[in-house]
N, C-alpha and C positions, 0 to 999 in steps of 0.2 A: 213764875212757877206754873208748870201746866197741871192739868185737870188728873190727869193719870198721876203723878206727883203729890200733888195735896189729896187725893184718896188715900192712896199707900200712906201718906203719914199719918193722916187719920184711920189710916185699920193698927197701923203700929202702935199708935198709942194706945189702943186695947189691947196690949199682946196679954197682959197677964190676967184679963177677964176675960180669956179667951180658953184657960184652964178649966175654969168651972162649966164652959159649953162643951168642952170634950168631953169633959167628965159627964154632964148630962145626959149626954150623946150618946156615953160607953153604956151609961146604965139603962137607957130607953135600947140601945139595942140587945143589952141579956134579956129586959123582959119580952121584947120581937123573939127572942131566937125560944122563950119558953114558950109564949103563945104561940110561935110555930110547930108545937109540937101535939097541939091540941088542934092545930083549925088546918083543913086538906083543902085538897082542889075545888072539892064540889063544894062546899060549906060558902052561906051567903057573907059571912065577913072575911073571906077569901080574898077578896078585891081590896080591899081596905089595907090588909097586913102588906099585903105588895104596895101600894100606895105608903105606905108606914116606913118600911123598910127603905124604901126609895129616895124619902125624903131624911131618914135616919144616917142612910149613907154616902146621901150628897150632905149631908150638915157635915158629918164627920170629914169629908177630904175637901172643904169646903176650909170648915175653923183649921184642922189638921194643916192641911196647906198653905194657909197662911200664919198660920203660929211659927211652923219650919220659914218660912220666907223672914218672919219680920225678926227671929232671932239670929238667922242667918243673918241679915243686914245689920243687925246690932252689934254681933262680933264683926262684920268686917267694918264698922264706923269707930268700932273701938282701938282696931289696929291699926287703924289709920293715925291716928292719935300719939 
């Protein structure tokens, strides 16, 4: 079994606590998109929300992308079957 191989099965097998960091995700990013309504260009936690967000939205297409990968693989191992 190669190394790429035994990863992917190890990220599958969290596919369903993989729910709860979306979810996390979804909800740290309404609060970003409210704090963004209060902090501008010039404001010194300016850098930080950009920083925030960044990391908000690589989590999200990050868990997202592989939730869709490893449920994807799940129905095609089940129809194989």
């Amino acid at each position: 079994m190669s190394t790429s191989s035994w990863l992917l099965d190890l990220l599958c097998a969290n596919r369903e606590r993989m729910k709860m960091a979306i979810g996390l995700l979804i909800v740290c990013g309404l609060l970003l998109g409210l704090s963004a309504l209060y902090v501008g260009p010039g404001d010194e936690s300016f850098p930080l929300l950009v920083i925030d967000i960044v990391l908000v939205g690589g989590g999200l297409a990050f868990f997202g992308g592989s939730y869709w990968y490893c449920t994807k693989r799940a129905m095609d191992d089940y129809s194989r079957n």
